[in-house]
matplotlib code that plots the C-alpha trace (Angstrom):
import matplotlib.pyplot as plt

x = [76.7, 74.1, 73.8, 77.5, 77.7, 75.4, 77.1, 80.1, 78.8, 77.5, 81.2, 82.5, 79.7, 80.8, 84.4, 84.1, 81.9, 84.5, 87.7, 86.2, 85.7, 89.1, 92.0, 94.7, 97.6, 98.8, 97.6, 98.0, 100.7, 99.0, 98.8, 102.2, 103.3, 101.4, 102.4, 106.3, 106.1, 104.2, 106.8, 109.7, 107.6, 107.1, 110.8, 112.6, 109.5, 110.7, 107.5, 109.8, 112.2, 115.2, 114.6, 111.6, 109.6, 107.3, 105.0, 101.9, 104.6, 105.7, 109.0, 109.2, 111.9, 111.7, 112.8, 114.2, 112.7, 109.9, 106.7, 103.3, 101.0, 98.5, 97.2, 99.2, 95.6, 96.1, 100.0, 99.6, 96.8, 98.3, 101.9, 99.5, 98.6, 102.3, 103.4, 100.4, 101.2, 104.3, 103.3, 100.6, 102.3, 105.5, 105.3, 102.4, 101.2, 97.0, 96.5, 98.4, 96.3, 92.7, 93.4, 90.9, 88.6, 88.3, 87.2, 85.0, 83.4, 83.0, 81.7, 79.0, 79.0, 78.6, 76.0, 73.8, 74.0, 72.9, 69.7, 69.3, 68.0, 65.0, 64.3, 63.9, 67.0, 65.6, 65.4, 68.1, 70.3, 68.4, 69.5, 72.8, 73.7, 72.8, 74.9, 77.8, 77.0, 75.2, 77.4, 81.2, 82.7, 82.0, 85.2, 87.0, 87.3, 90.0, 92.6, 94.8, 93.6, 91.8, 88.5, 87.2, 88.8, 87.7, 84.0, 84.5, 85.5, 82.5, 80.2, 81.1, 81.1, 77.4, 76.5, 78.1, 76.2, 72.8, 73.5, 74.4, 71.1, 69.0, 71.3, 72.2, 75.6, 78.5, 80.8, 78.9, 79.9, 83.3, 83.3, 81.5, 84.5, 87.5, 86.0, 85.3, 89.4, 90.4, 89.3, 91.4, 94.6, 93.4, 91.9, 93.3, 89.2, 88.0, 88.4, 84.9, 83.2, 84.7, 84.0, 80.1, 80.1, 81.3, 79.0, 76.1, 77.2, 77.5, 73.8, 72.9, 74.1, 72.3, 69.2, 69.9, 69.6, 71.2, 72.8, 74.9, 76.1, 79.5, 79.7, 79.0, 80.8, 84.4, 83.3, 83.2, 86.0, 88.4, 87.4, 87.9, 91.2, 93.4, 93.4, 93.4, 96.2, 98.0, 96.7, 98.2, 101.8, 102.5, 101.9, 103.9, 106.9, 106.8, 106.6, 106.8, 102.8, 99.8, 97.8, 99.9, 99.3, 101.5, 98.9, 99.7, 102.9, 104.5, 106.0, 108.6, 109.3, 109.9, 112.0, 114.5, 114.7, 115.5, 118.2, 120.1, 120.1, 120.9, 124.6, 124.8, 123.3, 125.9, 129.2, 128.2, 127.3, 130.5, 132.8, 130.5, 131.9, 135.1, 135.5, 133.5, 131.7, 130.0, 128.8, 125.0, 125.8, 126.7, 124.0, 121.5, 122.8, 123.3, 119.7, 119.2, 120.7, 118.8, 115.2, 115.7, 116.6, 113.7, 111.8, 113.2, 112.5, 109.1, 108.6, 109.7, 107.3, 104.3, 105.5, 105.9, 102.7, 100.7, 102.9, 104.4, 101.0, 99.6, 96.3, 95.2, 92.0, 91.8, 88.8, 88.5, 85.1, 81.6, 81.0, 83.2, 82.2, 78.9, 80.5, 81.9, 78.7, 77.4, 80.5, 79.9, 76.4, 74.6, 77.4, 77.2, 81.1, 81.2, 79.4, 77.3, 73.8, 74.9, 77.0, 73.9, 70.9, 69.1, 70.1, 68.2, 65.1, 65.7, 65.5, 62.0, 61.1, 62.9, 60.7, 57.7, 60.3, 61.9, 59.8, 60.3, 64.2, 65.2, 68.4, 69.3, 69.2, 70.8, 73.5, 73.9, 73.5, 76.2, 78.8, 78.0, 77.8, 81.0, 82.7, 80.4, 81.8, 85.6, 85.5, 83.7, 86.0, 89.1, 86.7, 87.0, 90.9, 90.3, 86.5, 86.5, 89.8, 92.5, 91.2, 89.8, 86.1, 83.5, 84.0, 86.2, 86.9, 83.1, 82.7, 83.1, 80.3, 78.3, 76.7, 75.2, 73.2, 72.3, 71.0, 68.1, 66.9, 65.9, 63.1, 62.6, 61.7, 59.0, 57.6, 54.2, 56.5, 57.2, 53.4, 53.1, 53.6, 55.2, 57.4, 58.6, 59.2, 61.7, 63.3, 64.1, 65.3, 67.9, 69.0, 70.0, 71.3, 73.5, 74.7, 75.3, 77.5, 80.0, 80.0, 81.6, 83.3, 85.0, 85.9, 88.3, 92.0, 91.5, 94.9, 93.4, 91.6, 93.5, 97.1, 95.6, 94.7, 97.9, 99.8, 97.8, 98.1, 101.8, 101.9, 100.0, 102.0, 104.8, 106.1, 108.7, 105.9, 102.5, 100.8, 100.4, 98.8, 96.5, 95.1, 94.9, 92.9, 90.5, 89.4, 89.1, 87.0, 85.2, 84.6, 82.0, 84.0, 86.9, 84.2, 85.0, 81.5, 81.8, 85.5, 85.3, 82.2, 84.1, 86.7, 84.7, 83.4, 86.6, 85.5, 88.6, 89.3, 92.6, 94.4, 93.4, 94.2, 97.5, 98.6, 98.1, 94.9, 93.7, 90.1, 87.6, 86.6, 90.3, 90.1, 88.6, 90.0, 87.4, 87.9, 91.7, 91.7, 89.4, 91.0, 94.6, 95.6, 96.3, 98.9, 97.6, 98.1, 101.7, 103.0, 106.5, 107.6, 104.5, 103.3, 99.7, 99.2, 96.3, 94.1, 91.5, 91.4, 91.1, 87.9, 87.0, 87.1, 85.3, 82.2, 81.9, 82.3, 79.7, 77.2, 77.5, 77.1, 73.6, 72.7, 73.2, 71.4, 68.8, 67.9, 68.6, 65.5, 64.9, 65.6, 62.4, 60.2, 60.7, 60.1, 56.3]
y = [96.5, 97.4, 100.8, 101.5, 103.2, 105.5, 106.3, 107.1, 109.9, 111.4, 111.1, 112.3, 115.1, 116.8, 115.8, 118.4, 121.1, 121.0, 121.4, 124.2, 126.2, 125.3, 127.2, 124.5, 125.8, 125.8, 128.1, 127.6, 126.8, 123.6, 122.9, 123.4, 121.2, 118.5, 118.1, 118.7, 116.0, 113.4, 114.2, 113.2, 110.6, 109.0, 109.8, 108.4, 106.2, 107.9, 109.5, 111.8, 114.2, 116.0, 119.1, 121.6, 121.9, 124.2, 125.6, 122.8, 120.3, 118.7, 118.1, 114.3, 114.0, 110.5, 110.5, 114.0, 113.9, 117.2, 115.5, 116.6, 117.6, 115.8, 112.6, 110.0, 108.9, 112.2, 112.0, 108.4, 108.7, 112.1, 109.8, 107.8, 111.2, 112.3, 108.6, 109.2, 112.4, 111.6, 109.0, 110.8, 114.3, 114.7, 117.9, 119.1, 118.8, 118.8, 115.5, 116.4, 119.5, 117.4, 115.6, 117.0, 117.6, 113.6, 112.7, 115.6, 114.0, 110.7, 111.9, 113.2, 109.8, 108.3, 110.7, 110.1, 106.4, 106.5, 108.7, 106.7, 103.4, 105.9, 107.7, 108.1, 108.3, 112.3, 113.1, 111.8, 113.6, 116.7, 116.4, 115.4, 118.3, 120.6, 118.9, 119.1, 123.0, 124.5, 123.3, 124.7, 121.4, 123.3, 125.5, 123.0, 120.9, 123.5, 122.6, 119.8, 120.5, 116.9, 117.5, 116.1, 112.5, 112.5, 113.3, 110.2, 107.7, 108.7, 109.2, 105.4, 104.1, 105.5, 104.1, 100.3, 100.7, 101.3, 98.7, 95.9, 97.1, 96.4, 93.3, 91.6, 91.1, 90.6, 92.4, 95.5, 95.9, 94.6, 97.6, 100.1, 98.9, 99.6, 103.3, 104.4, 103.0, 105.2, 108.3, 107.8, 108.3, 111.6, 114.1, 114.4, 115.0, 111.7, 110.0, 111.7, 110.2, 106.8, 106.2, 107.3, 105.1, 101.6, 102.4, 102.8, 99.9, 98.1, 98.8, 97.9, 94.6, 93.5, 94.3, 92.0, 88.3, 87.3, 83.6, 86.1, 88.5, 87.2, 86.7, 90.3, 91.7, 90.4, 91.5, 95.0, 94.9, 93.3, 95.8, 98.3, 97.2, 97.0, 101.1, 101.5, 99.5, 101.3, 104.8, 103.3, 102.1, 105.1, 107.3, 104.9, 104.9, 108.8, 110.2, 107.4, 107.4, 105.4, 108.4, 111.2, 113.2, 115.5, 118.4, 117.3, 117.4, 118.9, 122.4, 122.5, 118.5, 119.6, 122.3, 120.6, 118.0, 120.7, 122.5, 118.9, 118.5, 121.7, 121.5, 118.1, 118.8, 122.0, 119.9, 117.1, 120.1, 122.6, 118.8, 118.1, 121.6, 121.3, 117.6, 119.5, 122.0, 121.5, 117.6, 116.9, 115.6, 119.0, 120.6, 118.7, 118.8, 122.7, 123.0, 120.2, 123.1, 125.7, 123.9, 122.9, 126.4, 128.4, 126.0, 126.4, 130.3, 129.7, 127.8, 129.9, 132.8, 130.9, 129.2, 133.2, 133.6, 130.4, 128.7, 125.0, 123.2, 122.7, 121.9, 124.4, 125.6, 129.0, 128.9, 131.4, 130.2, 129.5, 133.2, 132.5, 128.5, 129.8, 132.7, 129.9, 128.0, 131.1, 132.0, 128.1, 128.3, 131.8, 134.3, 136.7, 135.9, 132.2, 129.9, 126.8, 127.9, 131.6, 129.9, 127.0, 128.6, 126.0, 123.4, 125.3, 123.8, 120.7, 120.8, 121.2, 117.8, 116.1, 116.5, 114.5, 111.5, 111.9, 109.7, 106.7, 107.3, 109.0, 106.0, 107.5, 110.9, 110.6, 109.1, 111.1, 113.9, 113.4, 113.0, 116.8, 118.0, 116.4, 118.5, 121.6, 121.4, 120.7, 123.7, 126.0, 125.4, 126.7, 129.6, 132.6, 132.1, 128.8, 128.3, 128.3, 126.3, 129.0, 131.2, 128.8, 128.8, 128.0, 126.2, 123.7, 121.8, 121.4, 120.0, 116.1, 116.0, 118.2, 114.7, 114.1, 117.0, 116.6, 113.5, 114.5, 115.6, 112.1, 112.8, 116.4, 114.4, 112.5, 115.2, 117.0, 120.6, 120.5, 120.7, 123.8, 126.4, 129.0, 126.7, 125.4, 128.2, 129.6, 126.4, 127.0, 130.2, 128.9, 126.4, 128.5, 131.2, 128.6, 127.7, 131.5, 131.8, 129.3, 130.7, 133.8, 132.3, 130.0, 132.9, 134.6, 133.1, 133.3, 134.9, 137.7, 138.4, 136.7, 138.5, 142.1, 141.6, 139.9, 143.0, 145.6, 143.9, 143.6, 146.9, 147.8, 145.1, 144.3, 140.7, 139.9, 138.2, 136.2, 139.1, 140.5, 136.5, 136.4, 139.6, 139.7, 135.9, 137.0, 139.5, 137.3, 134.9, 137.5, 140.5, 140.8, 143.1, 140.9, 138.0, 136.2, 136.3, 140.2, 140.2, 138.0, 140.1, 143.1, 141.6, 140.3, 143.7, 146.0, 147.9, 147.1, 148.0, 150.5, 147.4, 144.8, 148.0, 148.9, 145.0, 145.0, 142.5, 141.6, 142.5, 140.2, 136.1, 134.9, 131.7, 130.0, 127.6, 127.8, 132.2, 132.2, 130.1, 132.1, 135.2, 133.8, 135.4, 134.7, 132.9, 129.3, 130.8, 132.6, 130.0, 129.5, 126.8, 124.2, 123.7, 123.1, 121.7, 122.8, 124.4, 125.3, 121.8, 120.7, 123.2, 121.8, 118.2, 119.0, 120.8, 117.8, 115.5, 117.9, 117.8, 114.1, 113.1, 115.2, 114.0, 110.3, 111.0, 112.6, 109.9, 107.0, 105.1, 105.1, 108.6, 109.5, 107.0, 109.3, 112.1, 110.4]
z = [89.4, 86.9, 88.9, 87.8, 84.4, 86.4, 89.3, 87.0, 85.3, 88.5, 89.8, 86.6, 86.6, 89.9, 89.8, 86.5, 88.3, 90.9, 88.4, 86.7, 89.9, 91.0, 91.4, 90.1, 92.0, 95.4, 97.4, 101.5, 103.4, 104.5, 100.8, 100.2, 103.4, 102.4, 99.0, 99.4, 102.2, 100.0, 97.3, 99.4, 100.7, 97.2, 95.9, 98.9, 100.8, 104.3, 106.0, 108.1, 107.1, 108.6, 107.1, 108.1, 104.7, 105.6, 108.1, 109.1, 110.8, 114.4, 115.5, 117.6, 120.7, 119.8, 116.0, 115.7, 112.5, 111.0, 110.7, 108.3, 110.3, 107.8, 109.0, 107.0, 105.1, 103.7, 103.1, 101.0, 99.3, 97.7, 97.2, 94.7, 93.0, 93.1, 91.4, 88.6, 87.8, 87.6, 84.9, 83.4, 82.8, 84.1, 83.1, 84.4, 87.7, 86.9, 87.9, 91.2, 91.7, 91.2, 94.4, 96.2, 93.5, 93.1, 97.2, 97.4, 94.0, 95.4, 99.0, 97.0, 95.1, 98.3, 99.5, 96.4, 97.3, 100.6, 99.2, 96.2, 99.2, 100.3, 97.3, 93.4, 91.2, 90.1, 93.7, 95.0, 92.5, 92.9, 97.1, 96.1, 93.8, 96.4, 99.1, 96.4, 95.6, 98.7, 100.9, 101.7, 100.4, 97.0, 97.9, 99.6, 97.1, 96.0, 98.7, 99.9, 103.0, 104.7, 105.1, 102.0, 102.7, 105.9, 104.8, 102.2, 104.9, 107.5, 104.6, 103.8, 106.8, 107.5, 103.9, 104.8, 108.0, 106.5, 103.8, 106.4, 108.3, 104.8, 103.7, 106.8, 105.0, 107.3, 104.5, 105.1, 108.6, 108.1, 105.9, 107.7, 110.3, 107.9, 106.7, 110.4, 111.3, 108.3, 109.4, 112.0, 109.6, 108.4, 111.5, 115.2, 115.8, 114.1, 117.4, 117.9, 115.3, 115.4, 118.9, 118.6, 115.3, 117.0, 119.5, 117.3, 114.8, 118.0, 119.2, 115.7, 115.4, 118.9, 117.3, 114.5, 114.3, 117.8, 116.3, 114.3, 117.1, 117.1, 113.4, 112.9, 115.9, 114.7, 111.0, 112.6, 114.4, 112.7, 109.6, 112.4, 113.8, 110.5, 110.0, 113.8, 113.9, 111.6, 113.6, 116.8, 115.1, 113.4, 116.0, 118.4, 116.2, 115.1, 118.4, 121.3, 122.2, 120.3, 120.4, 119.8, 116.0, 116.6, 117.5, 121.2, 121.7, 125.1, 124.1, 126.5, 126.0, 122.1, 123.0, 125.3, 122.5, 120.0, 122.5, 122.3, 119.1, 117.7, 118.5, 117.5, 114.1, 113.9, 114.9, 111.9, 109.5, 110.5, 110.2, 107.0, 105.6, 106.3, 104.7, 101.3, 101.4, 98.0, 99.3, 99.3, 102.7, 103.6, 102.0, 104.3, 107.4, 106.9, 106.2, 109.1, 111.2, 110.1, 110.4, 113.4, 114.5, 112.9, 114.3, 118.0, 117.0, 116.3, 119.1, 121.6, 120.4, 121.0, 124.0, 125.1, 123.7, 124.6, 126.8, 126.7, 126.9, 123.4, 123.9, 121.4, 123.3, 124.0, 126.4, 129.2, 131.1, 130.0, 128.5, 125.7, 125.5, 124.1, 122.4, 120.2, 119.7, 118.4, 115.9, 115.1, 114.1, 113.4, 113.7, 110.3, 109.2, 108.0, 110.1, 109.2, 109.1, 107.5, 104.4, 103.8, 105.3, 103.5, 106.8, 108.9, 107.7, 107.5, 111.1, 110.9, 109.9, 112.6, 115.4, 113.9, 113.7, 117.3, 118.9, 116.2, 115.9, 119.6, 119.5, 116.0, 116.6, 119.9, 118.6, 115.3, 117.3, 119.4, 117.0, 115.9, 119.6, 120.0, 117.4, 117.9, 121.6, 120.6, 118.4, 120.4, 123.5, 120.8, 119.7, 118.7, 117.3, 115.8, 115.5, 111.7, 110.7, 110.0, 107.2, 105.3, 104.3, 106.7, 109.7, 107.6, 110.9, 111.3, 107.3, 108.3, 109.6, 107.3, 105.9, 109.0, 109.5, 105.4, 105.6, 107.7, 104.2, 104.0, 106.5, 105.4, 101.6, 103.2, 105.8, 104.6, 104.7, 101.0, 100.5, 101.5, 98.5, 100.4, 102.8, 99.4, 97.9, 101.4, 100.8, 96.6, 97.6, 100.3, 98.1, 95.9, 98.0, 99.5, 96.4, 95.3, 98.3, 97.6, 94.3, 95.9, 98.2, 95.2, 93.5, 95.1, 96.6, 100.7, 100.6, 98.9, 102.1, 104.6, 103.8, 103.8, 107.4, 108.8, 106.5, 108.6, 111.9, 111.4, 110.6, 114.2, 116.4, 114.6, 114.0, 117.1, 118.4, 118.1, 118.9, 115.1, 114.2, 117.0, 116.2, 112.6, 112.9, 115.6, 112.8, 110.7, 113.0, 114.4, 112.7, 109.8, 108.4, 107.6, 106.5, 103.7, 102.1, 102.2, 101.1, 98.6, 96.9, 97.4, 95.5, 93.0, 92.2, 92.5, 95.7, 97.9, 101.2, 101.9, 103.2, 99.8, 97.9, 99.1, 99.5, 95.5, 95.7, 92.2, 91.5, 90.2, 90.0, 90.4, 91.6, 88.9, 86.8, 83.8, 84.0, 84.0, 80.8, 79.0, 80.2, 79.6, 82.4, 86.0, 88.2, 86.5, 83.1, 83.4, 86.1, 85.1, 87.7, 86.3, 83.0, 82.8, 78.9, 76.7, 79.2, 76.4, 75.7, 79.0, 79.8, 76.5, 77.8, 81.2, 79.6, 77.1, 80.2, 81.7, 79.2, 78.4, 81.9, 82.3, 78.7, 80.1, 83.4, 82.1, 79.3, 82.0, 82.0, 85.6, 85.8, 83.3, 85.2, 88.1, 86.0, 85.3]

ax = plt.figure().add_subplot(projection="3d")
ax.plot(x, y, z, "-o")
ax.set_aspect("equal")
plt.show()
């Protein structure tokens, strides 16, 4: 506890970085899916709804209810935001927007803690600040999307882990059990990284004092069970199976479900009408009708396109397999070691420890493959997670691969002048690129290339998506990096110029409010308050929270 005070102002120190490079406004379809569904979910308290409310859902045979395609750890926690905001500023929804602003905060919180047990306070805030800023959490922190809460909970449960290893507290593990079960509630790929964890937190605990085994085995699982439990039940009673998400779901099973319903839902809606046709009851099963329509619509485009399996891998032999490995990792558009080249040498360190830690890296090694191989086997349409920034599907386990900075810190590479001076330089090129690639709205990219494919293909079909994101996967010249710095400096393409793309930085909070101009500042649906006295509030919060950190005793005994 005495540690506290500090670890608040490094919470409140990046949770202020991050606003100012915000956008503060919805900006993806996922986004807006999300929120509308935790809305309803926190004005009515039912999880499903009958109405499609936007794109990123399922339909279940079971329920016949529209489902998020969110994990519901994403969908509550946001609720909480909704209620606060609510509270807070009913008429503003700022508090709303800083959702994911606050976990990607405390997943660097968490990160600084796990470095704080193996090095100086100055050191490991040095490490930390460039996981929060070199790394493409920096412009995820944007979105609603779930990445960032998924990071928190398998950043925890590696922390808890590492403390019940020092401790030998059974609490720890009991923890380390009840972070890994969350992540369950917020990925359909967590499943990966739990089942590597419990396996290593097992192997752990057999090392450990062997009178304790069983003490320390039900701490971990009964930590484990309470959000796996709730994993398996609300999967059983949304769609009729304890591991379906949704992502799953039989295509052709959806669409006979939908073919039944349809002129059920029209009968109660045309007998709804004719009873009053000004009722709310009218009013949603008329919009019942239609959702469930457009969504049959939809359905049968990609079931044209895909057909009724939705297994969601696009994989067409071994060729492509390692096609994806290299989009994944090295390819020049937005993969891992392109937007943080700094990662690649922390890789250098690692072999003088093998030998000591071959259990470790084994098994931390094979939660990565496992989602390097996942997402190379959808590759190249779905490699980097939609259009978003990097390969946001790969950013869970981002912490891993960091924390090898630990033995990077205490290797003899940083002694060599020039070696340090490659690694300065990629540190702060990473953090340059998500810079840019914080700057500018996706959308501003993204929408010029699906307006130009449509334009090719058309949109009766698939085809005009399927095109327009393999470009964008796959093709340098729709990259996001470039893009975005083409944007930032006014040269457009002919597609960015004729879609009326906005030039410059503008996707930051902190330049909109100074300019007084942009979607944030003229928003008409959502007032926003004082903005200059909110970017007023975060640079004081900024500068107080160095000031404190910098002055904190234990920081200048590092500094000596």
């Amino acid at each position: 506890m005495k540690n506290l005070p500090f670890y608040c102002a490094v919470f409140f120190l990046f949770l202020a970085v991050y606003i100012l490079f915000s956008n503060q406004r919805i900006t993806t379809s996922m986004d807006v899916d999300v929120v509308r569904y935790a809305s309803e979910y926190a004005e009515t308290g039912d999880y499903g709804s009958e109405i499609k409310l936007s794109a990123g859902v399922s339909f279940s045979p079971k329920t016949k209810l529209f489902y998020p395609q969110e994990g519901i750890g994403i969908v509550v926690p946001l609720t909480m935001f909704v209620h606060i905001s609510d509270i807070v500023s009913p008429d503003s929804q700022f508090v709303l927007f800083s959702f994911n602003q606050v976990f990607s905060a405390l997943s660097v919180l968490m990160i600084f803690m796990i470095l704080l047990l193996y090095m100086s306070k100055k050191k490991a805030l040095l490490y930390s600040t460039l996981f929060a800023l070199g790394t493409p959490l920096f412009v995820h922190s944007k979105y609603f999307l779930p990445e960032p809460l998924t990071l928190l909970s398998i950043i925890s449960s590696v922390y808890f882990l590492i403390k019940f290893l020092r401790d030998k507290k059974a609490f720890y593990i009991f923890f380390a059990g009840l972070s890994a079960g969350y992540s369950l509630l917020t990925r359909p790929d967590a499943p990966i990284f739990t089942g590597i964890f419990i396996v290593t937190a097992f192997y752990y605990i057999v090392q450990q004092d062997k009178k304790l085994l069983i003490r320390n085995v039900l701490s971990l699982m009964i930590g484990f069970s309470i959000f796996s439990a709730v994993f398996v039940i609300s999967n059983y009673q949304r769609y009729g199976s304890a591991l379906e998400t949704g992502y799953t779901l039989d295509r052709n099973e959806v669409k006979s479900s939908l073919e039944t319903e349809i002129p059920i839902t029209y009968e109660k809606a045309a007998a709804a009408y004719q009873a009053d046709q000004n009722s709310k009851e009218t009013s949603i099963l008329v919009q019942q009708f239609q959702s469930q329509q457009k969504y049959l619509e939809d359905l049968n485009k990609v079931i044209n396109e895909y057909g009724v399996g939705n297994t969601a891998f696009y994989s067409s032999g071994a060729a492509n397999f390692f096609h994806g490995i290299y989009l994944i990792l090295f390819s020049p558009n937005r993969s891992v070691f392109l937007l943080s080249p700094f990662l690649i040498l922390l890789l250098f360190s690692l072999r003088k420890y093998f030998r000591k830690y071959r259990i470790e890296f084994l098994l931390s090694g094979s939660i990565i493959a496992g989602y390097l191989v996942l997402y190379a086997l959808r590759a190249p349409l779905s490699y980097a997670g939609s259009a978003a920034w990097g390969i946001r599907y790969m950013l869970p386990v981002y912490p891993i691969l960091f924390l090898s900075v630990i033995f990077f810190d205490r290797s003899e590479v940083l002694q060599n002048k020039v070696f340090r001076n490659i690694f300065y330089f990629l540190c702060a090129i990473s953090i340059l690129f998500q810079i840019i690639g914080s700057s500018v709205n996706y959308q501003s990219v993204q929408m010029p290339v699906e307006y130009k494919s449509k334009k090719i293909y058309g949109d009766k079909d698939m085809t005009w998506a399927q095109e327009s994101r393999k470009s964008m996967m796959t093709d340098f010249s729709s990259s996001l990096l470039l893009n975005n710095a083409r944007i930032m400096t006014g040269v457009l393409t002919p597609e960015q110029k004729e879609y009326g793309v906005d030039t410059g930085p503008n996707d930051w909070f902190f330049y909109q409010v100074i300019k007084g101009e942009g979607r944030l500042v003229q928003g008409k649906e959502h007032s926003l308050g004082n903005f200059k006295l909110i970017l007023f509030l975060l640079l004081l919060t900024i500068g107080a929270t160095v000031f404190y950190i910098l002055k904190d005793p234990s920081t200048q005994e590092a500094k000596k």
